[in-house]
C-alpha positions in Angstrom: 8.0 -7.8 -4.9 7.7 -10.9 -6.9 4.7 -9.3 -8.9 2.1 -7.2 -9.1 -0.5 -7.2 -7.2 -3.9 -6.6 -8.1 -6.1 -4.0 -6.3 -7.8 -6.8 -4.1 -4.5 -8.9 -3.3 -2.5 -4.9 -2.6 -5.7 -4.1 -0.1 -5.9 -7.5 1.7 -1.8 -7.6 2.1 -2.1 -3.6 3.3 -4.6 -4.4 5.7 -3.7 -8.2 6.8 0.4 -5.9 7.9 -1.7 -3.2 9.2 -4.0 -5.7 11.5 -0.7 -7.1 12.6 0.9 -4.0 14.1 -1.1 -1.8 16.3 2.1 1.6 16.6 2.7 4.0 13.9 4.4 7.0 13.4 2.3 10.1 12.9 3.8 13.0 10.8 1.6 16.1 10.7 2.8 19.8 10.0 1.7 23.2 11.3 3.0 27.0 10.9 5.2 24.8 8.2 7.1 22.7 10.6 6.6 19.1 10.5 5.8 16.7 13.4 6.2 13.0 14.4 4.2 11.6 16.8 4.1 7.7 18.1 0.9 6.5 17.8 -1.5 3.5 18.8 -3.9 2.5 15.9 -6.4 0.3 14.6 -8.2 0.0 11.3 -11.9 0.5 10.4 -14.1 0.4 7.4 -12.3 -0.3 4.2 -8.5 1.2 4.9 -9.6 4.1 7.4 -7.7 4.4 10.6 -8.2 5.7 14.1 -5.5 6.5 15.8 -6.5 6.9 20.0 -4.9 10.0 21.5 -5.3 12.1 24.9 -4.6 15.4 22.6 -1.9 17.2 21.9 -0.1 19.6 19.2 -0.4 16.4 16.4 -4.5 18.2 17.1 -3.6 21.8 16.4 -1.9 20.6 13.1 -4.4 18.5 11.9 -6.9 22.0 12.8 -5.0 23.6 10.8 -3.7 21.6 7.7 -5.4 17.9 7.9 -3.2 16.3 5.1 -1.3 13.7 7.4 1.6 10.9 6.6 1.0 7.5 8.8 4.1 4.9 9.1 3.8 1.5 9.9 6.7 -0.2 9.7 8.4 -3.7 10.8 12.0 -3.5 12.9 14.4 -1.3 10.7 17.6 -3.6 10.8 18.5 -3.1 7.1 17.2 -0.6 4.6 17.3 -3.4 2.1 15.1 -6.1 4.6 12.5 -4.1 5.5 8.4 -4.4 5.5 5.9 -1.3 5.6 3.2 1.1 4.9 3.0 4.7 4.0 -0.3 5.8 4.6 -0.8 9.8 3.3 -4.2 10.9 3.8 -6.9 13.3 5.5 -7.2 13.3 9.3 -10.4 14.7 10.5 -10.6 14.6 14.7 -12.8 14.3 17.4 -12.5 17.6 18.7 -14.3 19.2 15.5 -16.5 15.8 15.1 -17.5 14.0 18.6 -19.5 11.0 16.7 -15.9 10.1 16.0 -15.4 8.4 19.5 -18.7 6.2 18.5 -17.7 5.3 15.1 -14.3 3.9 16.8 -15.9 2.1 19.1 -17.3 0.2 16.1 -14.0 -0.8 15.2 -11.6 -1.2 18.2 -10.2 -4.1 18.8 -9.8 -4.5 22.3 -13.0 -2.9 23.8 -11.5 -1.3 26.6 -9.3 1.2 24.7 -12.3 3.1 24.4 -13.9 2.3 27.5 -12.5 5.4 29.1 -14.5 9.1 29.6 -15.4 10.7 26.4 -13.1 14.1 28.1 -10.2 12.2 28.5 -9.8 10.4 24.5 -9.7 11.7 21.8 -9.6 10.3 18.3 -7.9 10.6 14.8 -9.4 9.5 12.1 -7.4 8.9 8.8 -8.8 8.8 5.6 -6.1 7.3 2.7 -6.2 8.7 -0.6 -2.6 7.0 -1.1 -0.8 4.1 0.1 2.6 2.8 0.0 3.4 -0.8 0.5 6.3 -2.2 0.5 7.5 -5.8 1.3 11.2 -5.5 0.9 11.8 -8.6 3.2 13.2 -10.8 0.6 15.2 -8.0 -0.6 13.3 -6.6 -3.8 12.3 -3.1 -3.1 9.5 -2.7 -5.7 6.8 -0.5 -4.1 3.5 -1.4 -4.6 1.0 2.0 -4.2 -2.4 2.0 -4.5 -3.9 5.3 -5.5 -7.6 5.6 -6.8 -8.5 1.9 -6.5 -5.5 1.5 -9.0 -2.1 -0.4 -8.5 1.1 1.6 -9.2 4.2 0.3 -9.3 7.6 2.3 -8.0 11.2 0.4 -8.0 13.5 1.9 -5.5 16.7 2.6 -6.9 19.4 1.8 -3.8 22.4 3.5 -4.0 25.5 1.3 -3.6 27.8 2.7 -0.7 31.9 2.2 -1.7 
């Protein structure tokens, strides 16, 4: 990255990529095994994130340990060239916390993502407490993260292959 970002410019460029993608990859972890799951999002208030789901073991996990890793990533062609966010955060569901589904609604993009029975959909919200950004498409792979309203930034170190 050319430069540092302030806290404003790091949110607007985190949210403008996420607004432009809508799949993620989902890691969660229960009884200490990890877990990837695709994903359809969209973004709320601030940074939050609701991912639509009809269930599965991703919902255990987050039961169980709600600390939760979202990717969002562009096409992985190079590991030098490549554009995304790390989002690491708590996940609270509509299973424990039905006013979820409404408070999506708010947000969705496309109303009829939500349009379906309340029995059928369930939702993921995630809350970040840390983000990763990284805009490697020019080739610099300085990570921007933004951590309690503060900027932090990480270089990469790339190890050369002989």
């Amino acid at each position: 990255m050319e430069k540092r970002l302030s806290t404003t410019e790091l949110k607007q460029n985190i949210k403008s990529f996420l607004n432009e993608n809508n799949l993620a990859s989902l890691a969660t972890c229960g009884n200490n095994i990890p877990r990837c799951s695709p994903v359809q999002y969209f973004t709320g208030n601030d940074l939050d994130i609701y991912v639509i789901s009809a269930g599965g073991d991703k919902f255990n996990n987050i039961q169980d340990n709600p600390n939760v890793c979202l990717l969002v990533n562009t096409e992985y062609l190079d590991y030098k060239k490549i554009k995304g966010v790390q989002i690491f955060g708590q996940a609270h569901t509509s299973l424990k916390h039905s006013d979820l589904i409404d408070e999506a609604k708010r947000y969705a993009p496309h109303k009829q993502l939500l349009a379906i029975q309340k029995d059928w959909i369930n939702i993921i919200k995630i809350v970040p407490e840390e983000i990763v950004y990284l805009d490697a498409l020019n080739g610099d792979r300085t990570k921007q993260i933004l951590k309690n309203d503060q900027v932090i930034e990480k270089q990469d170190k790339i190890l050369s292959i002989h």
